[in-house]
C-alpha positions in Angstrom: -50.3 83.6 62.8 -48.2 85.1 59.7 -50.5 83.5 56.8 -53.7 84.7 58.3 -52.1 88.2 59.0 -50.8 87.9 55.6 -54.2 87.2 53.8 -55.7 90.5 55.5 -53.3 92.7 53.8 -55.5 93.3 50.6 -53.6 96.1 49.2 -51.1 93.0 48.4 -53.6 91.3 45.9 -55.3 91.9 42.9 -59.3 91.9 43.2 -59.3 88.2 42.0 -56.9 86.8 44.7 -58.9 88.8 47.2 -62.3 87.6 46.1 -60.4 84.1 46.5 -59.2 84.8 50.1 -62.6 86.4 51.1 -64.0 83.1 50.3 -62.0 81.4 52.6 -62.2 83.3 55.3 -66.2 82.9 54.8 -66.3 78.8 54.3 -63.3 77.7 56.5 -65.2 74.5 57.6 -65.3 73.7 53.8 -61.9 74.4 52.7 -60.1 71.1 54.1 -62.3 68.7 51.7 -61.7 71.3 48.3 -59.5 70.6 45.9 -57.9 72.9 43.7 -60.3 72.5 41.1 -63.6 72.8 43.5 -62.1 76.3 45.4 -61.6 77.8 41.8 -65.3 76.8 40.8 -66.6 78.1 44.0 -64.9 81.2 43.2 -65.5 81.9 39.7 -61.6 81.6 38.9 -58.9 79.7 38.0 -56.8 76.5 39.3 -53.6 78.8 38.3 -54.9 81.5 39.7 -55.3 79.8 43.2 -52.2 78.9 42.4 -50.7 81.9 42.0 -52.1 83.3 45.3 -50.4 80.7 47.3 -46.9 81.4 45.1 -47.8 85.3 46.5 -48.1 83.8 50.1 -45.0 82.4 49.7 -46.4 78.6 49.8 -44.9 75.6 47.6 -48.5 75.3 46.6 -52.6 75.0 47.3 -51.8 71.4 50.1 -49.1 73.2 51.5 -51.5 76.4 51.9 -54.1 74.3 53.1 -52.1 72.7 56.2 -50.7 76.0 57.4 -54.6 77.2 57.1 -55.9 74.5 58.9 -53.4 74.6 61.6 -53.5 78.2 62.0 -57.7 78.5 62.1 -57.7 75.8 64.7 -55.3 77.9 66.7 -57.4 81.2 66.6 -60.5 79.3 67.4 -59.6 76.4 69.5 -62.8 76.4 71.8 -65.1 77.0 68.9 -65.7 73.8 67.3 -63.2 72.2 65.3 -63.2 73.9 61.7 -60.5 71.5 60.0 -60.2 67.9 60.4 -57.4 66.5 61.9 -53.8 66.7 60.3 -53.4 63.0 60.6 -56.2 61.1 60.0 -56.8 56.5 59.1 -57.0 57.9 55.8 -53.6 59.2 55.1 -50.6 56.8 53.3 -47.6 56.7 54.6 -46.2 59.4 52.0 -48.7 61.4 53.6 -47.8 60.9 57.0 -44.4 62.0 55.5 -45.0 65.1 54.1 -47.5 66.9 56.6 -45.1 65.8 59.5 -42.5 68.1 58.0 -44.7 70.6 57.0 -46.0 71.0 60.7 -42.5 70.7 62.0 -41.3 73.8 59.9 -44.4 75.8 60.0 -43.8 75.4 63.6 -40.5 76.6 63.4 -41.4 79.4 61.4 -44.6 80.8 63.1 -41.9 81.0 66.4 -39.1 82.5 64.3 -41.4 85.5 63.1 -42.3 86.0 66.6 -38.7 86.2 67.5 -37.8 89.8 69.1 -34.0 89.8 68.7 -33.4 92.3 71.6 -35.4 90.4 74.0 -33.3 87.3 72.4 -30.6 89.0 73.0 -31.1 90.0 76.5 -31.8 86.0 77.2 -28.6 85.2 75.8 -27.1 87.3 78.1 -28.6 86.3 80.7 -27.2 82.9 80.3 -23.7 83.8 79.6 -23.8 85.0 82.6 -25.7 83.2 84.8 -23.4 81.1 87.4 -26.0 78.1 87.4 -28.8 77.5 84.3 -31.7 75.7 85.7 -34.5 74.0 83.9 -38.3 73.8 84.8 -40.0 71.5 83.1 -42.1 67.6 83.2 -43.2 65.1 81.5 -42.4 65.8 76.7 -41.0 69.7 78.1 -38.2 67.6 80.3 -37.2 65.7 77.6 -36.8 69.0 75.8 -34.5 70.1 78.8 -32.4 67.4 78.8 -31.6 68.2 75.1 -31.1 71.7 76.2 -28.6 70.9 78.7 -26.5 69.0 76.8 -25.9 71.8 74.4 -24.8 73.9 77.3 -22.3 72.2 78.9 -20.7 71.5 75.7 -20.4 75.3 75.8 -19.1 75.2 79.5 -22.7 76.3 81.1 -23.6 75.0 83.9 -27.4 73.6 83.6 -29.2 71.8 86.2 -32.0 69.5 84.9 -34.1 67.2 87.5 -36.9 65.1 86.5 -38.8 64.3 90.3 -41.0 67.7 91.6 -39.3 67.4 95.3 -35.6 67.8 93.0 -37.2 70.9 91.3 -38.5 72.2 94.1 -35.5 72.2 96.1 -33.3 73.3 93.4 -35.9 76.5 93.7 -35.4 77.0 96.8 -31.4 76.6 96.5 -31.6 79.2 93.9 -30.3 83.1 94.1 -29.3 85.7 91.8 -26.2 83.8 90.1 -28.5 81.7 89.0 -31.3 82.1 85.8 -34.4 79.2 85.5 -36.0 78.5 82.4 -39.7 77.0 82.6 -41.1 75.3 79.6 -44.7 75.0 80.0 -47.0 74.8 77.1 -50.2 75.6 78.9 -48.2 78.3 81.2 -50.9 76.6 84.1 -48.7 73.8 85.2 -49.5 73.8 89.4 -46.4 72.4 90.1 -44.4 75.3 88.0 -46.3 77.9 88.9 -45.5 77.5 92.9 -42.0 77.4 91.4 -42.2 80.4 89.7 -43.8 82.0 92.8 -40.5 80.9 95.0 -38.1 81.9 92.0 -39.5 85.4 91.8 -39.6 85.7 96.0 -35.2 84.9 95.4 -35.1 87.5 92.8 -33.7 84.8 89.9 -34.3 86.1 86.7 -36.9 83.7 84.9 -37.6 82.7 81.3 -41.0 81.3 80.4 -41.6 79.5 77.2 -45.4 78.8 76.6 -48.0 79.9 74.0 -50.0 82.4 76.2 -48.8 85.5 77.4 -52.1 86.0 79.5 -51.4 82.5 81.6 -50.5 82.1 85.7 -46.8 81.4 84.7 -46.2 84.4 82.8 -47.3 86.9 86.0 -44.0 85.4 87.4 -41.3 85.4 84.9 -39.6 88.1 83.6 -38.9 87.1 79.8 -42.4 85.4 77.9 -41.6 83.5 74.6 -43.8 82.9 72.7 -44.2 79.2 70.9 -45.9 78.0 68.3 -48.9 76.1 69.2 -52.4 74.3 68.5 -55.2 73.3 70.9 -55.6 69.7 71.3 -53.3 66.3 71.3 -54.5 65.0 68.1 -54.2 68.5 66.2 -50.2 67.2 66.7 -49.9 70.2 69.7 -47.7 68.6 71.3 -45.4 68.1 68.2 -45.4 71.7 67.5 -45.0 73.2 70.7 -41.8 70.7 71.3 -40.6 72.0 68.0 -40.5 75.7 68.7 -39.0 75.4 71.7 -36.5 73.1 70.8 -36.2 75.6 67.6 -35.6 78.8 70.7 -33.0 76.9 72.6 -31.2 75.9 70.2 -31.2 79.2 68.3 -30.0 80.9 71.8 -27.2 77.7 72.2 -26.0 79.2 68.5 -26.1 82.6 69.7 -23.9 81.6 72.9 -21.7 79.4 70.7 -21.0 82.9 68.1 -19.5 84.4 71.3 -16.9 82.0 72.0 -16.0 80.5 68.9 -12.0 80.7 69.4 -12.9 79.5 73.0 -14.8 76.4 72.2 -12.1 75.9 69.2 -9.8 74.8 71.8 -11.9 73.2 74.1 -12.9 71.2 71.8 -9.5 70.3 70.9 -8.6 68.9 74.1 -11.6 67.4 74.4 -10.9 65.5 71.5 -7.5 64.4 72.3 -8.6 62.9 75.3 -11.6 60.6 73.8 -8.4 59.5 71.7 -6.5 58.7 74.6 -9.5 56.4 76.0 -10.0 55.0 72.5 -6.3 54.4 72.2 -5.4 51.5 74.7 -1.8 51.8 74.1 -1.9 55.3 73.8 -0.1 56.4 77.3 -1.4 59.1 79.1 
C-alpha cells in the first residue's frame, strides 16, 4: 500500500498538503465524486496546490491519485462497505476504459515491485536454476498465467510441468521429490484443491513457492517462500486483473533473472535454434 504509507509520513509535507491529506483520510467515501476544484474548496486551498501534493507523491496528477486511492482504500477495507465506486463503471468512454486499465495494470505492478525482497528473490531464482523439474499449481485465470510461465522457461532450458485437470496435478504431487520445486498461484491462498497439494508437497520435502495476497492464508502454512501480490477484494474492483498482473509481473521478473545467468548460454541456443526453424522454412534447404 506505498501511497497510503506514503501520505502518513507528515514530516514530508508542508502544513497545507497535510491539512489536504488529513482530509482525505477523514471523507474517503467522498473523494471519488471531487474534482480538483471541490477537494481544494473543501480544504481551504488551492487547485495547484492539490496539485502539487500529488507531483510530491510522485503521481502524473489529481485522477491518477485518485485511482491508486480508490484502489488502495478498497484493499485495506475490503469487508467494510465499499468506500469508492467501482473503477469501471456504464459511465465511462472508451478513452476512459483506456486510461484506468493501464493505470491499474501498472499500479499493480508497482505495489508488487515495492514489496519485492531481492534476497528472498534471489533465493527463488536459485531455487529454479536448480530444480531438476519446475512444476506449476494453479486453475482456472492462475493456469493460464502458468502456461505463460512455462513457456518462458523452457526457452531457457527449464523443465516446467503445467497440467490443467486436478487428478494431473495431483499426481504430478505425488510424483514429486526433492529435484523438483512447485510453484502455487493462488490468489485467495484457500484454494481446497491446492491446499491438499501443498499438504502432500510439504510431506516429499519439495521446496514450494506460494504467490497469493495473504500471508496469514491455509496455503501459506505449507510453502516455504510467500510472495506477496498485488490485490483488491472483489471481481468488479478488476481483482482479478491485478492479481494476474503481479504475478505475471514476479515470474517474469525471476525468467529475467534466470536469463542474466546464462546469457552466453542462451546466445547459442538460440542460434541453433534459429537455424533450424530456417531449415523447416526453407524447403530446398537440405538438412
Amino acid at each position: 500500500m506505498r501511497l497510503l504509507k506514503e501520505m502518513q509520513e507528515q514530516e514530508r509535507f508542508s502544513q497545507t498538503e497535510s491539512g489536504i491529506i488529513q482530509y482525505i483520510m477523514e471523507h474517503p467515501r467522498e473523494i471519488p465524486d471531487l474534482s480538483i476544484r471541490d477537494l481544494s474548496e473543501r480544504t481551504y486551498t488551492s487547485p495547484a496546490a492539490i496539485f502539487r501534493l500529488c507531483q510530491k507523491l510522485k503521481l502524473k496528477g489529481y485522477t491518477e491519485f485518485k485511482i491508486k486511492l480508490i484502489s488502495e482504500m478498497a484493499r485495506v477495507n475490503p469487508g467494510e462497505g465499499r468506500i469508492v465506486r467501482r473503477p469501471i463503471t456504464d459511465k465511462d468512454r472508451p478513452d476512459d476504459v483506456i486510461r484506468k486499465m493501464a493505470a491499474l495494470e501498472i499500479e499493480a505492478i508497482e505495489e508488487t515491485r515495492n514489496e519485492i525482497d531481492l534476497t528472498q528473490l534471489e533465493r527463488v531464482a536459485d531455487w529454479l536454476d536448480e530444480a531438476k523439474n519446475i512444476d506449476f499449481y494453479a486453475f482456472d485465470a492462475n493456469y493460464c498465467i502458468a502456461q505463460l510461465a512455462a513457456y518462458n522457461l523452457w526457452q531457457i532450458k527449464k523443465h516446467p510441468v503445467v497440467s490443467f485437470a486436478m487428478n494431473s496435478q495431483l499426481a504430478q504431487a505425488l510424483n514429486s521429490d526433492k529435484e523438483h520445486v512447485a510453484i502455487i498461484l493462488s490468489r485467495s491462498g484457500e484454494n481446497r484443491r491446492l491446499i491438499a497439494i501443498a499438504k502432500i508437497l510439504k510431506k516429499r520435502g519439495v521446496k514450494t513457492i506460494l504467490f497469493t495476497v495473504k500471508k496469514g492464508s491455509t496455503l501459506s502454512h505449507f510453502a516455504d517462500e510467500f510472495m506477496y501480490v498485488a490485490n483488491t477484494a472483489d471481481y468488479l474492483d478488476m481483482g482479478g486483473f491485478i492479481f494476474s498482473a503481479g504475478v505475471k509481473y514476479y515470474l517474469d521478473t525471476l525468467f529475467g533473472l534466470l536469463l542474466a545467468r546464462h546469457y552466453d548460454e542462451m546466445t547459442a541456443f538460440y542460434d541453433s535454434f534459429e537455424d533450424v526453424l530456417g531449415r523447416m522454412d526453407d524447403p530446398h534447404r537440405l538438412w
